[in-house]
N, C-alpha and C positions, 0 to 999 in steps of 0.2 A: 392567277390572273392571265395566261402565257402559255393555254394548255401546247403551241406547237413548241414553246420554248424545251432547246436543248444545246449542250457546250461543251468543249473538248479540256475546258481549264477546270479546276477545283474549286467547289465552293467556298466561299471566303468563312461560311459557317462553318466547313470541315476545317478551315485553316486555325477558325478562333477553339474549335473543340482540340485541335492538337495541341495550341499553345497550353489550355487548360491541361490537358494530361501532362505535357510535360512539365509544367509547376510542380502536380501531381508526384511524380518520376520520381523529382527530386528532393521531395518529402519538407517542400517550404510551402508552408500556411501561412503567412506573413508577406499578402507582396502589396506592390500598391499599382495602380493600373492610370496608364495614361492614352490619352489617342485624341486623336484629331475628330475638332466638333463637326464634321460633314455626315454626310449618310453613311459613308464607307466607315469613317470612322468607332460612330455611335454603331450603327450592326453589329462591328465588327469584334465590339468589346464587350460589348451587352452578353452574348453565348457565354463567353470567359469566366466574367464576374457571375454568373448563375452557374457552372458547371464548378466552377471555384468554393462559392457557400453549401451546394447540395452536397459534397465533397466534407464538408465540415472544418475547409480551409477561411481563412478571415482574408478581408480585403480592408488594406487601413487606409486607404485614398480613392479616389478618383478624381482624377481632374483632365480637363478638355484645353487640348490647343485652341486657343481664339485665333480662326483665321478673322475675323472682323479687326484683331488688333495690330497693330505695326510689327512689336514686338511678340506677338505671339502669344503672350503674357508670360513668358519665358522667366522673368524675374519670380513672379510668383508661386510657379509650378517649380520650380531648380530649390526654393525654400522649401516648400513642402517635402522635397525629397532630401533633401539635407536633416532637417529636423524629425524626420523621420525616424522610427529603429527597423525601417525594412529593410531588407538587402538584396532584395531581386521587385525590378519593377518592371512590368510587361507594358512597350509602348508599341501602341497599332496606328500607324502613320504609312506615309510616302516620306521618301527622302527627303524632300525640297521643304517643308510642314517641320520636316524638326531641326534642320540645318539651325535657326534660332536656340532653340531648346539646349543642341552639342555646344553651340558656343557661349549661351550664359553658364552651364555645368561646369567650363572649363573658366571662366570668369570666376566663380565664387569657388573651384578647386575640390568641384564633387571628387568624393576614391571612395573604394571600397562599394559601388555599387553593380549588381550583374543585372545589366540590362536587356531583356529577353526581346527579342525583333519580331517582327512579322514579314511578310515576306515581300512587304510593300517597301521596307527600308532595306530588307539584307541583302538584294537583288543590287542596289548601289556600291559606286564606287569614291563616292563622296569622301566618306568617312572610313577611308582605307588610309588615310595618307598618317604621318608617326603621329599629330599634333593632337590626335585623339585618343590618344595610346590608356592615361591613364582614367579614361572611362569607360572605353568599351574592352581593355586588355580581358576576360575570361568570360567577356559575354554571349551571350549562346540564346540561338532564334532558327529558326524556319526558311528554308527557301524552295521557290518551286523547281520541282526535282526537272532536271534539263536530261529529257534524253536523246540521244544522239540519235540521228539518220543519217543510214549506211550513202556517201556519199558526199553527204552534203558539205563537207568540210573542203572536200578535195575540189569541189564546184567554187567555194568560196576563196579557196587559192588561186583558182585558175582567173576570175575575175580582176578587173582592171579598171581603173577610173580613167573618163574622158575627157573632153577639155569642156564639155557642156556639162550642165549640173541637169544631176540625175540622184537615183537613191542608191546607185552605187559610191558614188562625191560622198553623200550623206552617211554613208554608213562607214566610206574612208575616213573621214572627219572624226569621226566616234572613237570608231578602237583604238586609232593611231595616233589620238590626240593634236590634230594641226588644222591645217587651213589652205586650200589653195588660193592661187593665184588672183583669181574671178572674183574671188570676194572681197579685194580690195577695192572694186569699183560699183559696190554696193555702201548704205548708208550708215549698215553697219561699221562701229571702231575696232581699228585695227589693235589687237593687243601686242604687242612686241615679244611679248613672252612668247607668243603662239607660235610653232615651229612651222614654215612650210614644206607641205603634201608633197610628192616629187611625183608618186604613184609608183614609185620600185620599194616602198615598202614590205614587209618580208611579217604576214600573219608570226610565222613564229619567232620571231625578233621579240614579241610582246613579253613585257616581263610581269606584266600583270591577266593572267591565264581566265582571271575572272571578268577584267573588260570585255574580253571578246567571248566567252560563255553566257555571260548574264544578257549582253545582246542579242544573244540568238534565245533566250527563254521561253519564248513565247512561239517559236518557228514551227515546234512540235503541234502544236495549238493545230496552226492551219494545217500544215504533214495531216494528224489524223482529220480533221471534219473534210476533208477531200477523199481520204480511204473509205472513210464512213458513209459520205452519199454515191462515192462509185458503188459499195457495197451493198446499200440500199438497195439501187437500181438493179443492180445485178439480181437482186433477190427480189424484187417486183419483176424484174423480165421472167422469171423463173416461178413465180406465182401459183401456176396450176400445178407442177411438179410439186410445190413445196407443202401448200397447206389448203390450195384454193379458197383462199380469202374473198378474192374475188371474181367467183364464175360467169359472173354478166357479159367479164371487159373482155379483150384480146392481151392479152398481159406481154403480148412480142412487140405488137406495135409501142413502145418505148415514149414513144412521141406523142403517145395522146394520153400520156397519166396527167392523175389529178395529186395537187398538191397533197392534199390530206390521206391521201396512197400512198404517195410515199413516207410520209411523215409517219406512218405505219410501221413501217420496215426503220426507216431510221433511230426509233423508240425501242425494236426491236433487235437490233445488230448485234453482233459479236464479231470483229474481228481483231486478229490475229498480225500485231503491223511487223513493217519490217524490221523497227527496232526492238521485235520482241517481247512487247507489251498487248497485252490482251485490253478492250476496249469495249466497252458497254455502257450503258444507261442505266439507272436508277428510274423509280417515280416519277424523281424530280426532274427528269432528264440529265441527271447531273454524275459524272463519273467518278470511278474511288479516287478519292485523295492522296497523294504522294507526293510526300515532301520531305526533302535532304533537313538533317538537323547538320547546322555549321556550329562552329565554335571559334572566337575571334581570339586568334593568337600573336602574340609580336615576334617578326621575325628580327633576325640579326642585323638586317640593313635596317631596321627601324623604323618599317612598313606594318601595319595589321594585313591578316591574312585568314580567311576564311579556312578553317580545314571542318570537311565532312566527317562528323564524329557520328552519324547513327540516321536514319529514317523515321518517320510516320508515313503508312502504308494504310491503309483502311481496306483495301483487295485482299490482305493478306489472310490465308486461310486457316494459321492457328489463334488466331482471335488476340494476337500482344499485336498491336496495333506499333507499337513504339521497339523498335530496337538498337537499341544505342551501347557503341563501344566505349566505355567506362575509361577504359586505358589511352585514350587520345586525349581526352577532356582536360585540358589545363585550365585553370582558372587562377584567377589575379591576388598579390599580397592584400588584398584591402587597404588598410588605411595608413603602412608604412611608405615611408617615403621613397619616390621614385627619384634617385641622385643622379642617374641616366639612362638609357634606355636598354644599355647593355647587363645594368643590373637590377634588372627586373626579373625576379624569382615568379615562377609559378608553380603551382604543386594540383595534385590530382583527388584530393582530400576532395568532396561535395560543401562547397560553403552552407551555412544555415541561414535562415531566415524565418525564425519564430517569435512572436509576441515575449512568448512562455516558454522558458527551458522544460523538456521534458519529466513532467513526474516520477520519479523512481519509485521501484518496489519501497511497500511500508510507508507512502503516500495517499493521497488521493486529491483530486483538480477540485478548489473548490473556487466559483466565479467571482469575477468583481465587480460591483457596483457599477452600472454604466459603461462597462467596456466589452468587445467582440467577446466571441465564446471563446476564441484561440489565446485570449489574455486572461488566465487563471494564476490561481495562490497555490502552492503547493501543501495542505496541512498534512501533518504526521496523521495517520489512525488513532482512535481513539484506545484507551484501555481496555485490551481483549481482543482486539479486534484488528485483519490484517489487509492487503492488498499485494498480489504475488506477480503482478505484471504493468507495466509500465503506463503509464498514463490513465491509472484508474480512477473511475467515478466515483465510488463508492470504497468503502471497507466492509470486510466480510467478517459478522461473525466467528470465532473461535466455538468449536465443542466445547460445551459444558466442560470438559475432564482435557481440554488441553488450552495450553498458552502460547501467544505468540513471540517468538523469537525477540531478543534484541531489536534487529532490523525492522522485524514487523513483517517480515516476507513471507511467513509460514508456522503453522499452529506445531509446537510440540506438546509431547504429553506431558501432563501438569504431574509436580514431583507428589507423591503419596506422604502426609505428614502423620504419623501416631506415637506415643510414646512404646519402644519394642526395647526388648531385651539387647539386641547389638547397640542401641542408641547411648554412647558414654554415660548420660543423665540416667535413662533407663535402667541399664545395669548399676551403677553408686546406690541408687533406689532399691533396686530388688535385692541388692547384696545388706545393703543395710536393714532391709526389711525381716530377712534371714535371720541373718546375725541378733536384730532387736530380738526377735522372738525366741532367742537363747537364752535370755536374761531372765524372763518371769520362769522357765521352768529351772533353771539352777538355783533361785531363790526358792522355786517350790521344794526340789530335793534337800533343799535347805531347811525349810522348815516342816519336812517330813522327816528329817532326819531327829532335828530337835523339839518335834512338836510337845516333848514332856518338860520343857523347859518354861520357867516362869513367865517369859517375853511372849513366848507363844502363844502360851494359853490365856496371857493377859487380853489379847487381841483377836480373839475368837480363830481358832484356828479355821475350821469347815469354812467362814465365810473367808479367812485369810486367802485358802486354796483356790475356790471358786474363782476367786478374785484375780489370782495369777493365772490361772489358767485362760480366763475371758482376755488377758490384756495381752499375753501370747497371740490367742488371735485377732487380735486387734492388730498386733504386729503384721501377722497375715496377710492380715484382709487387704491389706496395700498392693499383694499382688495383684489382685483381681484386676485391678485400673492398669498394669503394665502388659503390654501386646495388642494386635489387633482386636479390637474390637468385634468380638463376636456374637449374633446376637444373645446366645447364652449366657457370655459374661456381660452385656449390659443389662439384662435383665434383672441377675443375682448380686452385682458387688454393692450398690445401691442399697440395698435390703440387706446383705450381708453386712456391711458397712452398720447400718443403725440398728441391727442387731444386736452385734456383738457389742458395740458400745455402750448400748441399754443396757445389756446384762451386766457388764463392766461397772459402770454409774447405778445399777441397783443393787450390787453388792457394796457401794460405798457410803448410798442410801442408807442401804439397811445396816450398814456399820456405824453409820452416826446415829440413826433415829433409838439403837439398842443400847450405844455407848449411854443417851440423856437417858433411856429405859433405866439404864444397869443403875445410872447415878441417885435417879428419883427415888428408884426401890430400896436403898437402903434407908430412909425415913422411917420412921416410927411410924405404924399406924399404912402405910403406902398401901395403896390397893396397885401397884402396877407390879407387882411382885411376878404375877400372871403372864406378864405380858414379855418378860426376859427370857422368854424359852428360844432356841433356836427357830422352831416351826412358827413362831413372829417372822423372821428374819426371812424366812424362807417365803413368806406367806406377800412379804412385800415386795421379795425379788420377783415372785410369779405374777403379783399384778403387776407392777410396772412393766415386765419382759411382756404379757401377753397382752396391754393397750399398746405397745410397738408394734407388734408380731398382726397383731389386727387392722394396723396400720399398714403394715407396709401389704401386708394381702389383698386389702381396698388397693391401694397403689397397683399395685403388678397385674389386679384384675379388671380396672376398668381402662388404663392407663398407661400400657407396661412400656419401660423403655426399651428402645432397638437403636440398632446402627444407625448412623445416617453418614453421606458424604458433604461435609462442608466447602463450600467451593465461593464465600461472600467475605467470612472473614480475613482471611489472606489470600486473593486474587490470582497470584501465579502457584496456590499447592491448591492438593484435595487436602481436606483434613479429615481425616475416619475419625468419629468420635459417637457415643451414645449420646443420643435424643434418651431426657429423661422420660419423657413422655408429658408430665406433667410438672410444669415448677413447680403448683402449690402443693403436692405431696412430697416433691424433694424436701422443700425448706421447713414443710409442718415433722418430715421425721426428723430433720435437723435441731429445727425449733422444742423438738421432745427433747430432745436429748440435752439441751440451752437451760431448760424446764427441769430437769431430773436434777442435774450438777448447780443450777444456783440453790435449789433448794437444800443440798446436800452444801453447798458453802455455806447456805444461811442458819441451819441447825448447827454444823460445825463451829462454822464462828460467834454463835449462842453460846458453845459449846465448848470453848478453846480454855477455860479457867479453870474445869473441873480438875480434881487430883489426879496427880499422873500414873495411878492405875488404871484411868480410866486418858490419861490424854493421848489416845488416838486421835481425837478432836481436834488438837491442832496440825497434825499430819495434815488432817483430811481438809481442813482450811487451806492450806497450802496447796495442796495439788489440785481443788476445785480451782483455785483461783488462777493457776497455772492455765489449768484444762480452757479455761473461758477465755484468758488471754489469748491462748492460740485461738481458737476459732471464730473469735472476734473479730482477730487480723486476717483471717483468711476471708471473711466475705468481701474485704475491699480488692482484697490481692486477688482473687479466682474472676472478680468482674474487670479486672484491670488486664489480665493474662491473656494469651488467645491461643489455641491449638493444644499441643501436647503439654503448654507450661503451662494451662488449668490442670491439667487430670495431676502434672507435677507439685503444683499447690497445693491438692487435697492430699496426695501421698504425703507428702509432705507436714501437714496438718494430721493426719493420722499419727503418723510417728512421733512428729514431736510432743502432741497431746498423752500417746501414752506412755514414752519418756518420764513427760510429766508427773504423770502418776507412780510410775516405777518408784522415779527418785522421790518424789518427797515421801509415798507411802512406805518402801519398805527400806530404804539403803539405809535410815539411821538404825532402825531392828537387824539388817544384815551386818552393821557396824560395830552394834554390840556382841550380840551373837558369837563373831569370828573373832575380832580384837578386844574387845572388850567383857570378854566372860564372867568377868568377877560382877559387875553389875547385871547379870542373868540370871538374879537369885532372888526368890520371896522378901527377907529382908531388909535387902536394899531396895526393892521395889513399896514395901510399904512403909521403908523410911522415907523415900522423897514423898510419899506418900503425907505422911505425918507433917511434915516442912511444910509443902501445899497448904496442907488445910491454917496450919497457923498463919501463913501469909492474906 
């Protein structure tokens, strides 16, 4: 609006941008903002509270001194800041606008709050006196930085008041607090308190260093815009030398410039003043900003006292705008009680002033319904998932293959789960796996030793052998499921697995179906006489083994199992485990073999009355029925299990199923056999013989 406008003081916008930084500084998002409703005021606050929210700090008030009201609305605004949870509130006023505001705070017994100034109030000596102590005691604000000119102090000693009234009276009357003589015969009241002026007053007698600094504030002011248009001038008389701006004029003749000539030069200046301060323009015509950061401290006489703890510099040429000594800064007990003035503790810690205490690692901010963004929840991360630095938004993903910590601060690698040989269970396992398979071959050497004995040959020896030898590896085959998971052993233990127990279960098959063969054929007249040959027995082990064996080749070839890494059913391991590849070929080999053994119970136990040269039949009752029990129990147990205590199931299920058969099939024939020899004899074999049939 104002293009010749230009000013030696700081803009009040540079003063509201400082305040906002130094909010900033001090790492509180949480203030509340006060100021006087005039222009000065509203300007003055408005930069703040915008450089405040772009910042991502919250503003939990605003409210405006009513100069329309008596009281200021001082009642109002002193509530608001009571009930508040801020603890720093920036107010942009003049002294005399809050003088109301200091005195209802100390009516209703405000503490504990840091109230940041502007430099419209810190420049006063109002609110230096003790009676303010425990409101502004660690409060901290702005003032416009006073520089000294070499001289001027020593000028203001040497001055003297006279007996007429002058603005030297005026300026006596100020610093030194009194009154002369003169003004008793004016209409103003004489206060009695007020000391009379003598004029041998003594500058340094003042004990308060700040009355008579803060009075001259503004002296600098005029000091430079004096330097500035002598400077000017000088540099329009000097014109054609400098830049020839303007070659039309005489640039010496002095006396016949035009305003907007010099206004030229004046927009244009740089100098160099006496007190050492460089001086320029702006755009705006406006110079860098500098201003003292104060900090209000209580002295021992039980005075507040300004002390300069740091500047806002905006000329400054490494771009920190703000440099402030951390080590000076006291700030007040908050909300303990002050029992008197001499025990009042201050400490150098930064008070806070947040909505929201800071989220910790293994958090993350989530907002609340209808409040600032500075007012969040703190929730834990979810499962899996972490946040490694303070105040985060979000949570982050976990790798596949790792877990987050306790805390939630950081992904570690997820523990590897499989059943292995060092694993306690693991080894009990393969050790008894071993050992099981010790048992079917000492019975074979057993009954290859006595295979001319009547027990033996009672019981078909070749399929007897067959028979021990399949359930040894039966015993086996448990290894397979112990150690990592390789895709070779997933592929074969499976298939091995219902193999071997096919063949197992068709030699028991083919023991029963020969045992009713053998019985039938001795009838009169029997056409199955044919059918008791070995190469029967044989003939039904090879179909049954080769509708398995075709099975499980469909399986491995369209279908085949491999490794996979489980990382769903227990969330903090991997689990290595084989992918069968296909259930419904898992459970139909299973389901074979469910199929093989009731049948071989059902002709069994058809089967369990015949004479007992023939009663292998009820062995074989017994150990189908054994056999079906376990693996009955293990489809609820292996869907119940998870990790390595499945694959533990089935081993499990393996052994004891052929246990099973061990013991009912051959331990009462290995009973007699060793202990009981005397019933190892034709004889006695077809005397119980004879008994049977008469029963």
């Amino acid at each position: 609006m104002f293009p010749s406008f230009v000013r030696t003081v700081p803009s009040d916008k540079e003063q509201s941008m400082g305040l906002a930084k130094l909010i900033l500084h001090f790492g509180w998002t949480w203030v509340g903002l006060l100021a006087v409703d005039s222009e000065y005021g509203l300007q003055g606050i408005q930069p703040i509270k915008e450089e405040i929210i772009k910042t991502g700090a919250c503003v939990a008030f605003t409210e405006y001194i009513r100069l329309s009201q008596p009281d200021r609305n001082a009642p109002h605004i002193v509530k608001v800041i009571r009930e508040s949870s801020v603890t720093v509130v920036i107010i942009f006023s003049i002294d005399i606008d809050l003088v109301p505001i200091m005195d209802e705070m100390l009516k209703q017994n405000i503490k504990g709050k840091i109230l940041v100034s502007n430099a419209g109030w810190s420049m006063t000596n109002l609110f230096l006196s003790g009676r303010f102590y425990q409101i502004l005691s660690g409060s901290i604000g702005l003032l416009t930085h006073n520089r000294e000119i070499p001289g001027f102090n020593i000028y203001l000693n040497m001055i003297r008041p006279s007996l007429k009234e002058s603005w030297v009276n005026l300026y006596w009357e100020n610093i030194f607090n009194c009154k002369f003589l003169y003004q008793k015969n004016t209409t103003d009241s004489w206060n009695p308190a007020v000391t009379e002026c003598t004029g041998a007053e003594s500058i340094d007698s003042i004990k308060s260093r700040f009355s008579y600094t803060s009075s001259l504030i503004f002296t600098h002011g005029h000091y430079a815009a004096a330097h500035v248009v002598a400077k000017a001038l000088e540099d329009l008389k000097n014109c054609k030398l400098k830049d020839g701006k303007f070659p039309s004029m005489s640039c010496k003749d002095i006396l016949k410039l035009k305003p907007w000539q010099l206004l030229h030069y004046i927009r244009n200046v740089r100098v160099t003043l006496s007190s050492g301060s460089d001086l320029y323009f702006d755009d705006h015509g406006g110079i860098p900003a500098v201003y003292d950061i104060v900090n209000w401290q209580l002295t021992q006489e039980g005075t507040m006292e300004q002390v300069k703890v740091g500047r806002y510099d905006t000329a400054t040429s490494s771009g920190e705008f703000l440099n402030i000594n951390s080590s000076r800064l006291l700030w007040s007990m908050g909300e303990k009680e002050f029992k008197n003035l001499l025990n009042i503790v201050s400490y150098h810690q930064t008070p806070r002033s947040v909505c929201s205490e800071s989220c910790p690692p293994g958090t993350r901010k989530a907002a609340i319904r209808g409040q600032p963004v500075c007012c969040f929840e703190c929730v834990p991360c979810l499962q899996g998932e972490i946040s490694n630095q303070t105040d985060s938004f979000d949570c982050m993903k976990c790798p596949w293959d790792q877990w987050p910590n306790l805390q939630k601060t950081k992904c570690l690698q997820k523990p590897i789960e499989y059943l292995h040989y060092e694993d306690p269970l693991g080894a009990a396992l393969a050790g008894t796996s071993i050992l099981s398979s010790a048992s079917p071959v000492f019975i074979l050497m057993l009954f290859i030793y006595c295979k001319d004995t009547p027990i033996v040959k009672a019981n078909n020896y070749f399929l007897s052998c067959l028979l021990l030898v399949s359930l040894s590896l039966c015993f086996l085959c448990a290894l397979g499921f112990i150690g990592y998971p390789q895709p070779e052993n997933c592929l074969l233990r499976q298939a091995a697995f219902g193999l071997v127990f096919t063949l197992c279960i068709s030699c028991i098959l083919a023991k029963t179906i020969m045992v009713v063969f053998a019985f039938m054929a001795t009838r009169p007249g029997s056409s199955l006489r044919r059918w008791t040959t070995p190469q029967v027995s044989y003939m039904i082990i090879f179909a049954c083994f080769l509708l398995q064996f075709l099975l499980c080749i469909t399986w491995l070839s369209l279908t085949p199992p491999f490794p996979q890494y489980n990382t769903h059913t227990k969330p903090g391991l991997i689990i290595v485990e084989c992918n069968e590849g296909s259930s419904i070929a898992f459970w139909t080999v299973l389901g074979y073999l469910f199929l093989l053994a009731t049948i071989s119970f059902s002709v069994a136990f058809l089967a369990r009355r015949l004479p007992d040269s023939f009663n292998e039949a009820q062995f074989i009752t017994f150990s189908m029925l054994a056999f079906l029990s376990v693996w009955v129990s293990f489809i609820p147990a292996s869907l119940s299990a998870q990790g390595k205590y499945t694959v533990a199931m089935e081993i499990f299920a393996i052994l004891a199923s052929s246990w099973a058969l061990v013991i009912c099939m051959f331990l009462p024939k290995c009973f007699i056999i060793v202990f009981r020899p005397d019933m190892n004899s034709r004889e006695h074999l077809m005397r119980r013989d004879q008994s049977q049939s008469k029963i």
